[in-house]
C-alpha atoms as a printed R data frame, in Angstrom:
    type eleno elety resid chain resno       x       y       z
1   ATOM     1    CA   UNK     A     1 -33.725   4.996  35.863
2   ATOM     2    CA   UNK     A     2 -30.325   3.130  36.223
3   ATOM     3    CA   UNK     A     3 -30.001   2.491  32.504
4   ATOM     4    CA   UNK     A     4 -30.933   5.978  31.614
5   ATOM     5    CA   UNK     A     5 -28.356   7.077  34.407
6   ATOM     6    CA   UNK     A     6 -26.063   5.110  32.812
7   ATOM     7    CA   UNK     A     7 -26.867   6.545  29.248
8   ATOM     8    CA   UNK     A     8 -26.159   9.809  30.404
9   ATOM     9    CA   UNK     A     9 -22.438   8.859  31.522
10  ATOM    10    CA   UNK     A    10 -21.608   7.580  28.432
11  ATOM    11    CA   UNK     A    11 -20.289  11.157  26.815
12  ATOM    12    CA   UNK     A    12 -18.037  10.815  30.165
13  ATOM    13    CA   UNK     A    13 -15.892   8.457  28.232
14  ATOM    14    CA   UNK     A    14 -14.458  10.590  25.015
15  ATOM    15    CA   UNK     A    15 -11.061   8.671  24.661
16  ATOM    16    CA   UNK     A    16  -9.481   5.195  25.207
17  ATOM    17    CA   UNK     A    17  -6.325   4.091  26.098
18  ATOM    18    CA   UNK     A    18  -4.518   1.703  24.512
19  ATOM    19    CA   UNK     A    19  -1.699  -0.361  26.382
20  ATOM    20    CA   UNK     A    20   0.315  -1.073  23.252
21  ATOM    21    CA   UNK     A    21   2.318  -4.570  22.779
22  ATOM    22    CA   UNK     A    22   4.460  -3.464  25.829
23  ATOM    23    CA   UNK     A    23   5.313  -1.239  28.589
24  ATOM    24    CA   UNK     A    24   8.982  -1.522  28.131
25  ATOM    25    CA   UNK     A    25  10.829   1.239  26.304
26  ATOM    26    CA   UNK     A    26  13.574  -0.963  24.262
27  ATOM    27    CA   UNK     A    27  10.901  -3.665  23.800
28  ATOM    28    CA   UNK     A    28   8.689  -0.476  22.130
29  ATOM    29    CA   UNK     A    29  11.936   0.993  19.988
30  ATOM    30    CA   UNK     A    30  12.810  -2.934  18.787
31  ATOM    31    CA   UNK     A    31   8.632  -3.339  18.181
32  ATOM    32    CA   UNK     A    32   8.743   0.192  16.089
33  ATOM    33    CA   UNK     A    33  11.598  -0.850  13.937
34  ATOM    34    CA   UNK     A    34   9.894  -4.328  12.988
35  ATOM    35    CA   UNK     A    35   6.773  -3.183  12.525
36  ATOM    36    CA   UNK     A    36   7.930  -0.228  10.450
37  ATOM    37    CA   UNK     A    37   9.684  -2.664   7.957
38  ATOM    38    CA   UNK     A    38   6.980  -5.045   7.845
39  ATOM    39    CA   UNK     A    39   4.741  -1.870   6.786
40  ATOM    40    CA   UNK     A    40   7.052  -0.379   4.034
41  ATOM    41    CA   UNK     A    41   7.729  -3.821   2.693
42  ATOM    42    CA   UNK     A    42   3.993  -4.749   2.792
43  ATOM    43    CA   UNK     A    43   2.998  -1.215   0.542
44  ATOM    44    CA   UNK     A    44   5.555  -1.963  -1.627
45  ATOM    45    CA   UNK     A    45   4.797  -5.786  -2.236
46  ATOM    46    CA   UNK     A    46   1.198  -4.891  -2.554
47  ATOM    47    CA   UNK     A    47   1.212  -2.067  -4.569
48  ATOM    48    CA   UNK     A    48   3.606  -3.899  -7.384
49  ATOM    49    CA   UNK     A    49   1.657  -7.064  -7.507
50  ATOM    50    CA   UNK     A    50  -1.228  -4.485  -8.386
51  ATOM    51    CA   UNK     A    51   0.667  -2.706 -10.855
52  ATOM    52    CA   UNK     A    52   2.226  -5.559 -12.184
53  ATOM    53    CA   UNK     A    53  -1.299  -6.729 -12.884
54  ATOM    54    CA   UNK     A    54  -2.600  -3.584 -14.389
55  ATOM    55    CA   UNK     A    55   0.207  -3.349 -16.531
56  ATOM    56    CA   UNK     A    56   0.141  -6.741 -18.277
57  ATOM    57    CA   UNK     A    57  -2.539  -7.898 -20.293
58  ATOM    58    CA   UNK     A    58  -1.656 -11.033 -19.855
59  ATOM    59    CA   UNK     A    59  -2.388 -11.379 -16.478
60  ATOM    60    CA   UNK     A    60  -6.517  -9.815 -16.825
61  ATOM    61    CA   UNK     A    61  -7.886 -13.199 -15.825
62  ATOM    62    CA   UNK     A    62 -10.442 -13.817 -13.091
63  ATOM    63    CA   UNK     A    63  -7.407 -15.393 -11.008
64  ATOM    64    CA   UNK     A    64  -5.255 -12.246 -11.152
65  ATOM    65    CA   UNK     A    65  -8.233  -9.850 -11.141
66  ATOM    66    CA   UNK     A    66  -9.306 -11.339  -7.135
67  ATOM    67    CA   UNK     A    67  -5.376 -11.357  -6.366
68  ATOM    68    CA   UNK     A    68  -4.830  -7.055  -7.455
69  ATOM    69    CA   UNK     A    69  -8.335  -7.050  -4.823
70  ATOM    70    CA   UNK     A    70  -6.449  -9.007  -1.899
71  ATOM    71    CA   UNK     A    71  -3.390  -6.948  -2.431
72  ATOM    72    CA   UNK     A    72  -5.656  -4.052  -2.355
73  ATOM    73    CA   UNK     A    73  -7.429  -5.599   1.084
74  ATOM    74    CA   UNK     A    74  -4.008  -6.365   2.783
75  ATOM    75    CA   UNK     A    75  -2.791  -2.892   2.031
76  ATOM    76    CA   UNK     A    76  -5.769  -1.411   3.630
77  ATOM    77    CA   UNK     A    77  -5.993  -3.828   6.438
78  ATOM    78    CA   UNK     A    78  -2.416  -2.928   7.563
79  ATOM    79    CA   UNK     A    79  -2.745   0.765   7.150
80  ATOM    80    CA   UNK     A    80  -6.106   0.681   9.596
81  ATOM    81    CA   UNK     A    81  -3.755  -0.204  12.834
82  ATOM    82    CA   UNK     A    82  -0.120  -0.339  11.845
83  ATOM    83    CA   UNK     A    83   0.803   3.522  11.518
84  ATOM    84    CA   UNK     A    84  -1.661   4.274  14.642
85  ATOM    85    CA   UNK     A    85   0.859   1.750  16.377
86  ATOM    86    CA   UNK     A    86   4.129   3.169  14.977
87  ATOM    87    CA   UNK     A    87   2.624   7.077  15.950
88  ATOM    88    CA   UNK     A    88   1.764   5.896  19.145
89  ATOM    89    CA   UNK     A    89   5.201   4.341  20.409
90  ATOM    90    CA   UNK     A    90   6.641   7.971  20.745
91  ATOM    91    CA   UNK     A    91   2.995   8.793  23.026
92  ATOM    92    CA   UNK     A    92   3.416   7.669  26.551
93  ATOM    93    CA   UNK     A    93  -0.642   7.838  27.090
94  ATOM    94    CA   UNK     A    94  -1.591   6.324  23.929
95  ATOM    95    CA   UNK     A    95  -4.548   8.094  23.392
96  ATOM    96    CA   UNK     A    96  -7.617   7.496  21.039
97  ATOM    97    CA   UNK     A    97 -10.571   9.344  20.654
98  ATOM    98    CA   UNK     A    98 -13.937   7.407  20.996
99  ATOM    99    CA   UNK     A    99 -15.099   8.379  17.641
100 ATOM   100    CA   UNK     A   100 -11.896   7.129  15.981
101 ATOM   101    CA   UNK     A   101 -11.832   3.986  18.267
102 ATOM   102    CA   UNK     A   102 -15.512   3.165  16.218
103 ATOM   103    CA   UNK     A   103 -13.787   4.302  13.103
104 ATOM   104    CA   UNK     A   104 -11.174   1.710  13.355
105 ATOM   105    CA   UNK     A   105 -13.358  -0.797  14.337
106 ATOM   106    CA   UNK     A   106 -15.692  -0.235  11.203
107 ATOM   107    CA   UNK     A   107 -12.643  -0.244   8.929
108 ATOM   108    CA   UNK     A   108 -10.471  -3.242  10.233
109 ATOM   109    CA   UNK     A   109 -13.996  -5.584  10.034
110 ATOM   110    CA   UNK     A   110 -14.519  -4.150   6.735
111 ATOM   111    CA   UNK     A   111 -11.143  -5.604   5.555
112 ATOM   112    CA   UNK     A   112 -11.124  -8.173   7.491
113 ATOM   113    CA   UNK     A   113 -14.521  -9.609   6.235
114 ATOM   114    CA   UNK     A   114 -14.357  -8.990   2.817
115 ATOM   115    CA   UNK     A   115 -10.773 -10.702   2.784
116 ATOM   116    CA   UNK     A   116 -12.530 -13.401   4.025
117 ATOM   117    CA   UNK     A   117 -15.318 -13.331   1.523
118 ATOM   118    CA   UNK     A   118 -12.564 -12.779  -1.285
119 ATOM   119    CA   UNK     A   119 -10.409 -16.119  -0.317
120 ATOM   120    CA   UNK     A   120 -13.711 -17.854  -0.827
121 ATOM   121    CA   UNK     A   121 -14.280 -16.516  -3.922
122 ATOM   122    CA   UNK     A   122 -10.665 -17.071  -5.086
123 ATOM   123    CA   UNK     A   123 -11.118 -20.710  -3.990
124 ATOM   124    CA   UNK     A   124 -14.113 -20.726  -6.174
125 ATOM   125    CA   UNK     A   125 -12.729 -19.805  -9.037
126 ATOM   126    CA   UNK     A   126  -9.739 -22.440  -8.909
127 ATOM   127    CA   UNK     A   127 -12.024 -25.039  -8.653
128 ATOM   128    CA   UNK     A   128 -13.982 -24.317 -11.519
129 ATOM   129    CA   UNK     A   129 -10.599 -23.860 -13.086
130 ATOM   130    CA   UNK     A   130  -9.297 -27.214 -12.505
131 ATOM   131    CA   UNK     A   131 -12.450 -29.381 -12.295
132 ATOM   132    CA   UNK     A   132 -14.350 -27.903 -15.065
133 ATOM   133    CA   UNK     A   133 -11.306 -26.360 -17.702
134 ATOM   134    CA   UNK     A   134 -13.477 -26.243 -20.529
135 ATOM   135    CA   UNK     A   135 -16.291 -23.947 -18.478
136 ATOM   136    CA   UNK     A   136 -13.966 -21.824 -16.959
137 ATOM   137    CA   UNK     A   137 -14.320 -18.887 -19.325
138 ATOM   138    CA   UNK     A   138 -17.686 -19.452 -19.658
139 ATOM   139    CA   UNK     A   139 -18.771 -19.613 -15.517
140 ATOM   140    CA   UNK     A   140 -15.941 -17.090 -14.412
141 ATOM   141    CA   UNK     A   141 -16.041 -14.273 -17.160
142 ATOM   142    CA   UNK     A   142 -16.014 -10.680 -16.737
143 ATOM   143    CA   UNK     A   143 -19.623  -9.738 -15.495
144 ATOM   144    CA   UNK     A   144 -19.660 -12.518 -12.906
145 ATOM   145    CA   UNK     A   145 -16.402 -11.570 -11.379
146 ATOM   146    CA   UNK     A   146 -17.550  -7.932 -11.315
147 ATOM   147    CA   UNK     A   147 -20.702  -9.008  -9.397
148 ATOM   148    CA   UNK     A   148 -18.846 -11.274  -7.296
149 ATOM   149    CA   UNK     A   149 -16.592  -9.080  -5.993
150 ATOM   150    CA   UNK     A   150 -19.702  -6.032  -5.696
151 ATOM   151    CA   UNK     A   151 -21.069  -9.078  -3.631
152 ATOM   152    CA   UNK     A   152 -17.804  -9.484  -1.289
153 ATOM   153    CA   UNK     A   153 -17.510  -6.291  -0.607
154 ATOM   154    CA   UNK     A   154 -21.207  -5.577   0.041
155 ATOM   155    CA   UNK     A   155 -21.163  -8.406   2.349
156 ATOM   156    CA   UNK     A   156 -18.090  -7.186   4.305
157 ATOM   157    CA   UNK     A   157 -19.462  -3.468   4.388
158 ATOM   158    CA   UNK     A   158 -22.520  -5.118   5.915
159 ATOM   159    CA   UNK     A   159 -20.921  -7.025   8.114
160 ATOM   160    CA   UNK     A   160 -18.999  -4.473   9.750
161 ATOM   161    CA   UNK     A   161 -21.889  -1.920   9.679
162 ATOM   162    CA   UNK     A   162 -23.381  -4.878  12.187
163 ATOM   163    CA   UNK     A   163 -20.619  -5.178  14.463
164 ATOM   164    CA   UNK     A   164 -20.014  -1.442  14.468
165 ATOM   165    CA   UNK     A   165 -23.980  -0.666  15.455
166 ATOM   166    CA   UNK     A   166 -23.831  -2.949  18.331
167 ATOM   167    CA   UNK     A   167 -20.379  -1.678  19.943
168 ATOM   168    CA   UNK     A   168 -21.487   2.057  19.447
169 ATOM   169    CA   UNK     A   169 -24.809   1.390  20.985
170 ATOM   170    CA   UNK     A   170 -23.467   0.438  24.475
171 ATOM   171    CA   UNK     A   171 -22.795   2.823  27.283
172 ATOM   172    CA   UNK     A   172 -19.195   3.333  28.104
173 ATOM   173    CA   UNK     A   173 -19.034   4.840  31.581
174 ATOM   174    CA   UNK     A   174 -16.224   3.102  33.232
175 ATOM   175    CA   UNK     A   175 -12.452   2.001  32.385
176 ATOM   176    CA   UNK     A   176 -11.494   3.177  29.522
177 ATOM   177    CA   UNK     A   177  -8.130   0.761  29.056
178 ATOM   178    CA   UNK     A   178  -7.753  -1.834  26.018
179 ATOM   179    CA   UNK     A   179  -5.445  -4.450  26.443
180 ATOM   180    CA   UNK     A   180  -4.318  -4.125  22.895
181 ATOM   181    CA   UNK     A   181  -2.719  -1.438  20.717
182 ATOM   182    CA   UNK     A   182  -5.711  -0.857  18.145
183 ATOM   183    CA   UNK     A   183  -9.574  -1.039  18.945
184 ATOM   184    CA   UNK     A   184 -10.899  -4.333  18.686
185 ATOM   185    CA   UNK     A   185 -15.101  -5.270  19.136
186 ATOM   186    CA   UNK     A   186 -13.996  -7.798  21.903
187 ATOM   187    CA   UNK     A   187 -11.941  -5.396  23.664
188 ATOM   188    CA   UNK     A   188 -13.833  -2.261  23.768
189 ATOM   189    CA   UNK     A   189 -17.064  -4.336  24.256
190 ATOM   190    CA   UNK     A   190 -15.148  -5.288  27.913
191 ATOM   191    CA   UNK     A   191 -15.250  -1.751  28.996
192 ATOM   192    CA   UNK     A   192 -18.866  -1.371  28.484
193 ATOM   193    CA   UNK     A   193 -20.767  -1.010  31.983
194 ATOM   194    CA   UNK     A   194 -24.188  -3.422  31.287
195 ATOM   195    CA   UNK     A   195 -24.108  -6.895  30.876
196 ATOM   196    CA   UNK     A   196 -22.689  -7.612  27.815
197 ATOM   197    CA   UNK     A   197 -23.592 -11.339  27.591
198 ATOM   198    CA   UNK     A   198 -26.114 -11.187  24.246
199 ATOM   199    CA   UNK     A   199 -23.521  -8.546  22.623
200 ATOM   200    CA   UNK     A   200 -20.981 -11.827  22.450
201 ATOM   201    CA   UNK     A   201 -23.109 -14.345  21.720
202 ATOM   202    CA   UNK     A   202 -23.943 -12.319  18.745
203 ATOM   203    CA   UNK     A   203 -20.152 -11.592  17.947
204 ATOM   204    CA   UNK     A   204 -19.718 -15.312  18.131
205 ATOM   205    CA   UNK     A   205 -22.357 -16.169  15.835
206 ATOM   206    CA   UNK     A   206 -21.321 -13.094  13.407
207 ATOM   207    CA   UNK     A   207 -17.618 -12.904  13.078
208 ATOM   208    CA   UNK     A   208 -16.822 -16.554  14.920
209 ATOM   209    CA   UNK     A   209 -19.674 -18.049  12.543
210 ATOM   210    CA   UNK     A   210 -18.367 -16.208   9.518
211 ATOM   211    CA   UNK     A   211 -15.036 -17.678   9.676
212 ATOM   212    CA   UNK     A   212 -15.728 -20.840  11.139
213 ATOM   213    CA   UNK     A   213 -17.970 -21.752   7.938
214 ATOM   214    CA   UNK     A   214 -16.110 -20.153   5.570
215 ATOM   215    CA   UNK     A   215 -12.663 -22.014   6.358
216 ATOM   216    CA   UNK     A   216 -14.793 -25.041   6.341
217 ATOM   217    CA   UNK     A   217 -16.305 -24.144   3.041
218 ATOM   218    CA   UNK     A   218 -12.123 -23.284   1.737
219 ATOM   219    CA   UNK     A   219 -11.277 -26.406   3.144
220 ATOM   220    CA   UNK     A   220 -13.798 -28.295   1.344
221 ATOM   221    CA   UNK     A   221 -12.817 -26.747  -1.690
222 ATOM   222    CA   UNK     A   222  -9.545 -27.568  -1.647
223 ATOM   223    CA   UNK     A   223 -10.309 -31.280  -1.059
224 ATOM   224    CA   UNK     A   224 -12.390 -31.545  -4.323
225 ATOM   225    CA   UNK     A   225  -9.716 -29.845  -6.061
226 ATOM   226    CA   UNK     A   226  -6.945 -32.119  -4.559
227 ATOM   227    CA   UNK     A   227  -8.697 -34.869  -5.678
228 ATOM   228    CA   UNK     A   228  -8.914 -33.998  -8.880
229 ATOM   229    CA   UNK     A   229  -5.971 -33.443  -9.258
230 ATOM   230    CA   UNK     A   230  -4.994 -36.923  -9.407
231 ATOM   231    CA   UNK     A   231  -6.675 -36.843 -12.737
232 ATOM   232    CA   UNK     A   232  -4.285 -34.754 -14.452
233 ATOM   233    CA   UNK     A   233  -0.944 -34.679 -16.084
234 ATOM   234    CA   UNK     A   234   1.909 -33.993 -14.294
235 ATOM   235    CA   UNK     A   235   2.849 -30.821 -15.514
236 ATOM   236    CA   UNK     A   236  -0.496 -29.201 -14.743
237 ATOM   237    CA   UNK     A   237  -0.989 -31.398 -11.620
238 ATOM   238    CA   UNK     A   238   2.360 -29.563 -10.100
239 ATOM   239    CA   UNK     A   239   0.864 -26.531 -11.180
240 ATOM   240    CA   UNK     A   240  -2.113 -26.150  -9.602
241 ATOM   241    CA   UNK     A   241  -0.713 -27.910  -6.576
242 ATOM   242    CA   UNK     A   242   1.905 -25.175  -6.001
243 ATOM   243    CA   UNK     A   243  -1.247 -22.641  -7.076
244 ATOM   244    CA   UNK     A   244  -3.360 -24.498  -4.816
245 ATOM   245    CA   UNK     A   245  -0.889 -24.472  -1.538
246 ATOM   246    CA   UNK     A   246  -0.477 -20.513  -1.891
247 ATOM   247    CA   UNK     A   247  -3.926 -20.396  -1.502
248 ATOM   248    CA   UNK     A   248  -4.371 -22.469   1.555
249 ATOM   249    CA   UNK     A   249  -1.186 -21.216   2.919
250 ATOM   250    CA   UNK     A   250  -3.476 -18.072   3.041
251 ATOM   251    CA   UNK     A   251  -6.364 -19.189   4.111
252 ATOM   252    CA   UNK     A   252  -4.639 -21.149   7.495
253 ATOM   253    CA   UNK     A   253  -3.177 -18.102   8.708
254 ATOM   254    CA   UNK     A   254  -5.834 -15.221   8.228
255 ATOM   255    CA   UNK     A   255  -8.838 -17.409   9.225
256 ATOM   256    CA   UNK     A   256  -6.775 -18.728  11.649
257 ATOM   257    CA   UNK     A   257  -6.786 -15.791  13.660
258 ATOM   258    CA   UNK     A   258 -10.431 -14.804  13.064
259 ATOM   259    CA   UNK     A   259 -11.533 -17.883  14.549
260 ATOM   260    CA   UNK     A   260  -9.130 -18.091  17.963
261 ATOM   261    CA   UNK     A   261 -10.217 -14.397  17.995
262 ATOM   262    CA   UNK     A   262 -13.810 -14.351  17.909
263 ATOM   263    CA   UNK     A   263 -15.171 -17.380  18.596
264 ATOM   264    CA   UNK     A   264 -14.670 -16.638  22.198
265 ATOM   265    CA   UNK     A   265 -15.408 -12.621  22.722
266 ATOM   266    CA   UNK     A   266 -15.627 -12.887  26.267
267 ATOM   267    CA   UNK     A   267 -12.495 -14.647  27.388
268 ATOM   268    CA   UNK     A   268  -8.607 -13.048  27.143
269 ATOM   269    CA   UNK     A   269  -5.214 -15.117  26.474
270 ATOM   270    CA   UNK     A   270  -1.711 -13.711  27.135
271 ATOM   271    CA   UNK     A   271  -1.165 -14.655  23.238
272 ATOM   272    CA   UNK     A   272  -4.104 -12.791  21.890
273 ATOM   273    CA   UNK     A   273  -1.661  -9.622  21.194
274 ATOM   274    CA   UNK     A   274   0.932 -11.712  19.503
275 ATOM   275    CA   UNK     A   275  -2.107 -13.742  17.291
276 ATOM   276    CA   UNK     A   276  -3.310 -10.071  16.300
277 ATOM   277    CA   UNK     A   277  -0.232  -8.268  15.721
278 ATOM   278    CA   UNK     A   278   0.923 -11.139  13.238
279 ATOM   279    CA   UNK     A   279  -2.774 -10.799  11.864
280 ATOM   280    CA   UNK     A   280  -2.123  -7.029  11.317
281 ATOM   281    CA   UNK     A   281   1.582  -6.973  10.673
282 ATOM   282    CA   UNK     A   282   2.751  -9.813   9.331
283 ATOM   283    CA   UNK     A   283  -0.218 -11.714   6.821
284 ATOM   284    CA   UNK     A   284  -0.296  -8.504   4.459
285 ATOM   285    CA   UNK     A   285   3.602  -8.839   4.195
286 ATOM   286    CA   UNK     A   286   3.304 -13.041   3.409
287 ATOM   287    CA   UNK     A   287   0.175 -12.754   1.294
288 ATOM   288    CA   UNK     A   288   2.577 -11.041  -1.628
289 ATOM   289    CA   UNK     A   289   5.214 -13.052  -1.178
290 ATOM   290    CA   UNK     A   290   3.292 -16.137  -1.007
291 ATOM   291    CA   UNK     A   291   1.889 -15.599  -4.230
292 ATOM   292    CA   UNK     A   292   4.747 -13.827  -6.440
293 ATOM   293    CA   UNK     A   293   7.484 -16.330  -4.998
294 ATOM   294    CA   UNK     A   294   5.298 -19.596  -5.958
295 ATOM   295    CA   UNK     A   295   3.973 -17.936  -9.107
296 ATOM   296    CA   UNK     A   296   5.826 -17.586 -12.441
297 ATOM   297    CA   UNK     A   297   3.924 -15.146 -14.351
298 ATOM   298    CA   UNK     A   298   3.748 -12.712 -11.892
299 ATOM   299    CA   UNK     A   299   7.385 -12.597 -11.423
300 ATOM   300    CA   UNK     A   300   7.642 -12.460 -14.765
301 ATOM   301    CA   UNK     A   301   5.919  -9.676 -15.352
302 ATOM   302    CA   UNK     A   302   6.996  -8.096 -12.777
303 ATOM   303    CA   UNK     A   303  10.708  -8.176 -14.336
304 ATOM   304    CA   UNK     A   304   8.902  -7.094 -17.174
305 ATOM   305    CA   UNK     A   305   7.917  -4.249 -15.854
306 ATOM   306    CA   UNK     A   306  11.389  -3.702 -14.126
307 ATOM   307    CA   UNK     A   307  13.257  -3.996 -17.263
308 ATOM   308    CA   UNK     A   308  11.008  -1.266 -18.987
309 ATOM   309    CA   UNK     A   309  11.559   0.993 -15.859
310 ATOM   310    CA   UNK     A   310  14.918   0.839 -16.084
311 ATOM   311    CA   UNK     A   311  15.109   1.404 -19.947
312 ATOM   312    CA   UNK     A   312  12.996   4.766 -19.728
313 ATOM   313    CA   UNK     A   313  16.019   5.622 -16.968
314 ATOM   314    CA   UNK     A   314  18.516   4.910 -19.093
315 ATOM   315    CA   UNK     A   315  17.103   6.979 -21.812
């Protein structure tokens, strides 16, 4: 009787609202000019290294072909909470509607998962390029890395279809505050008026486990690689070191905050909003610069690219 009682009150609860970084109006303004500039420099960063890759043939290699996805990803992955954020610092109730409270959630761990999926992969395939050279075109040509990344993306649609099921399911008849300034599983899961014990446990051993074993897994990787490396001249040893650092520069800080994040579901830190804004914000912004500053042909196809622009311009 309770739980149908309960069931009933759920439709009670048709919006959320969000908190935001801060209460403070200057802190807001100074958080809406960062955060703008981190956006408009993350589209455009993204967006070139795809088009940079489109453009030049000479960059259609498995290794380029995952980066133009994670570009893609990051791109996506920032638009799902940043301009929500920026809209919402002129709102003084900071309003969301239930339905697009689930909609965010679905979309942010569908980025989020398959990002995580696609470093893996990306790991992968610099492995096989630096322990096995002479099978790299062979294990890593076109129809794999199409069905790789159908598999990655699969898995993080499936994923989030998961998480997604099991926050929508519960009644929400109660508070209707998230300490946060986009909807999160953890957070909205809170507000949730059963006993929400089982709900994190499985959060834990989807999301935590996901990330947990995967940055093992990269970690791993990277080891065999490193060691390999010792194998190799110098010139192709600095290389794929500088190749091989990008890539674990990466890895550190998005699974980073996927694993102080959801490995513990039930429990809050003061530095949770600072871990996820940097998570939301900031890693799109670094993953293109990480890569086209520590990567030659990309920036040199990218002035490529410039240098033809401003030729049709001149003509």
């Amino acid at each position: 009787m309770e739980d149908a009682l309960l069931l009933n009150q759920t439709s009670l609860v048709t919006h959320f609202h969000l908190r935001g970084l801060s209460v403070n109006q200057k802190v807001q303004m100074f958080i809406f000019a960062v955060f703008l500039i981190f956006y408009v420099l993350t589209l455009i960063g993204n967006i070139l290294i795809v088009i940079t890759i489109i453009y030049d043939h000479r960059l259609h290699t498995p290794m380029y072909f995952f980066l133009s996805n994670l570009s893609f990803i990051d791109v996506c992955h920032s638009t799902v909470t940043v301009p929500r954020m920026l809209a919402d610092t002129w709102s003084e109730e900071k309003l969301i509607s239930f339905d697009a409270c689930v909609t965010q959630i679905f979309f942010l761990h569908l980025f989020a998962c398959t990002e995580i999926f696609l470093l893996t992969v990306m790991a992968y395939d610099r492995y096989v390029a630096i322990c096995k050279p002479l099978q790299y075109m062979t294990v890593m040509n076109w129809k794999v890395c199409v069905l790789l990344a159908v598999a990655l993306w699969s898995g993080g649609t499936i994923h989030s279809i998961a998480l997604t099921s099991l926050t929508i399911k519960l009644p929400y008849c109660g508070p209707d505050e998230i300490d946060s300034y986009f909807c999160d599983v953890p957070q909205v899961v809170k507000l949730a008026c059963t006993d929400t014990h089982i709900i994190e446990i499985l959060i834990v051993s989807n999301s935590g486990l996901i990330s947990v074993v995967c940055f093992v897994v990269l970690v791993v990787s990277y080891a065999v690689i490193l060691v390999s490396l010792r194998q190799q001249f110098s010139e192709g040893r600095r290389k794929a070191l500088s190749t091989c650092a990008a890539h674990l520069t990466v890895v550190t800080l998005f699974l980073g905050h996927c694993i102080f994040i959801y490995s513990r579901p039930s429990t809050s830190y003061p530095e949770d909003k600072v871990v996820s804004a940097f998570f939301t914000a900031v890693t799109p912004l670094l993953n293109p610069m990480i890569y086209t500053l520590r990567n030659e042909d990309v920036k040199n196809a990218l002035n490529k690219l410039m240098r033809k622009k401003e030729k049709k311009e001149e003509k």
